[in-house]
C-alpha positions in Angstrom: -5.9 -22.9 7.4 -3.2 -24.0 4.8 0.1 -23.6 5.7 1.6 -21.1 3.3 0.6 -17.3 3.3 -0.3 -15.9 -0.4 1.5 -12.3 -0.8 0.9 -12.1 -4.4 0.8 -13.9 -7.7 3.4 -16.5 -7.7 4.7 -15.5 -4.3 4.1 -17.5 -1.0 5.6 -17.6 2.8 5.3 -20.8 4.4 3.3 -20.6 7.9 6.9 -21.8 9.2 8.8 -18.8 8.8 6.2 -16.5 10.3 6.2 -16.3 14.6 3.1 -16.6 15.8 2.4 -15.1 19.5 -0.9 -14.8 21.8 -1.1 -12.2 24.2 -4.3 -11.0 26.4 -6.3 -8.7 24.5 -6.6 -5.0 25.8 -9.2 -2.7 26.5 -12.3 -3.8 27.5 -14.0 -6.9 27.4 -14.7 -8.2 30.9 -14.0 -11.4 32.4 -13.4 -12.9 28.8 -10.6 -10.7 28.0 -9.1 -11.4 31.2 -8.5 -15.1 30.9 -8.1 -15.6 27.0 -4.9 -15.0 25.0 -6.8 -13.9 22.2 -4.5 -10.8 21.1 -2.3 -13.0 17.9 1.1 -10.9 16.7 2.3 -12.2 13.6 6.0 -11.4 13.0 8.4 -12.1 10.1 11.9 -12.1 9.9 12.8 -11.0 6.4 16.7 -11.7 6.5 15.7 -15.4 8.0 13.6 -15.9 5.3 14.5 -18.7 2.6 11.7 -18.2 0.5 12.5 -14.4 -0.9 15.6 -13.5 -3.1 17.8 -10.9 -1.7 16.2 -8.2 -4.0 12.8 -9.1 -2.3 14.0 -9.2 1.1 16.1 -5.8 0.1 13.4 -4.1 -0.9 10.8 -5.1 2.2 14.1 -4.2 4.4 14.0 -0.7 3.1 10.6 0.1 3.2 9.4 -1.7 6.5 12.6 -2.9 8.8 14.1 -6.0 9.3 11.2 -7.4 10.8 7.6 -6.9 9.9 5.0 -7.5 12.4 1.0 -7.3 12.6 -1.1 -7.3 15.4 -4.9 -8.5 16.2 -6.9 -8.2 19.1 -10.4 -7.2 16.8 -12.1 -10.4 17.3 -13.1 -12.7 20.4 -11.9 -15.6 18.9 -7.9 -16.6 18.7 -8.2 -18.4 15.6 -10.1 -14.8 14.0 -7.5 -12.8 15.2 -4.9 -15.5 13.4 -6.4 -15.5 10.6 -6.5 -11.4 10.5 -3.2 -10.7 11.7 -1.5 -12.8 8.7 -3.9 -11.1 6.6 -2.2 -7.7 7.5 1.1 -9.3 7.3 0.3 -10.3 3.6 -0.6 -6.9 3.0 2.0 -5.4 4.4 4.4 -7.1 2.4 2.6 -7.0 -0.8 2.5 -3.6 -0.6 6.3 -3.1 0.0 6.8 -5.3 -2.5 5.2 -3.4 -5.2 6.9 -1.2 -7.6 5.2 1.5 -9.3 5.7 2.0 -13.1 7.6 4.2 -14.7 5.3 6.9 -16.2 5.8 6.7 -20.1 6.2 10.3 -21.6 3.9 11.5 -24.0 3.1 14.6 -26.1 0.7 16.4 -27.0 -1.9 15.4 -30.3 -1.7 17.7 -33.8 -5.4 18.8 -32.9 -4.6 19.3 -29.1 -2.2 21.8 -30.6 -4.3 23.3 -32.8 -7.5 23.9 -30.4 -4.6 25.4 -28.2 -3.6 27.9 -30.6 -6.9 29.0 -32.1 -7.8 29.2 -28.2 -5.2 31.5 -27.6 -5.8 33.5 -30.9 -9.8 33.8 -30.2 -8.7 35.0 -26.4 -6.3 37.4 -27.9 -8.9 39.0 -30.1 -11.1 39.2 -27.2 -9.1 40.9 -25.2 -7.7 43.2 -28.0 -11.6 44.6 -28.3 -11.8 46.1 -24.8 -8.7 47.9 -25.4 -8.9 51.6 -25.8 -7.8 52.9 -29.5 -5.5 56.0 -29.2 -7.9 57.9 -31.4 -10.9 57.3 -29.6 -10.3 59.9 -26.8 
């Protein structure tokens, strides 16, 4: 296991700043579950952190608290569950983290226009056929 965790392009958290706790696992499992602390919660403090700017830690702040924690308890193994739980951290702060893109307005083509308008003329004259003619009667 290294000791940073990668968010996103460019942007790492050192193992350091990340708590680490076991627990015993819930639900069932027999005897194993009982005696293993197999159960990892991975909690960051965003405020404490050195490594984000105060934008960063801002924007994580709004979206998911001051501190941001992942749990799991999927796997037998402590060192599984680790590794998961900081994987769902990651996650959890890329996606807070991300910031959609504007949409960029556009309009419609010359020939998007036309096809519109012969459309509507072609309808038009369609509909104009099954009307009655006051002469007709």
């Amino acid at each position: 296991m290294t000791d940073s965790l990668r968010i996103r392009d460019g942007l790492s958290l050192p193992i350091s700043e990340i708590e680490i706790r076991a627990s015993r696992s819930s639900g069932p499992g027999g005897q194993h579950a009982n005696v293993t602390a197999s159960r990892i919660e991975a909690v960051f403090d965003v405020q404490g952190s050195n490594t984000l700017d105060q934008v960063q830690k801002d924007r994580i702040s709004a979206k998911l608290g001051p501190r941001v924690t992942a749990v799991a308890q999927d796997a037998r193994s402590q060192a599984r569950n680790r590794d998961l739980a900081l994987e769902r951290l990651a996650r959890r702060l890329e996606q807070a983290l991300h910031m959609q893109r504007p949409r960029t307005k556009t309009k419609p083509s010359a020939g998007a226009k036309r096809r519109r308008l012969e459309d509507k003329k072609r309808r038009a004259q369609t509909k104009q056929g099954r009307r009655r003619h006051s002469g007709e009667d």
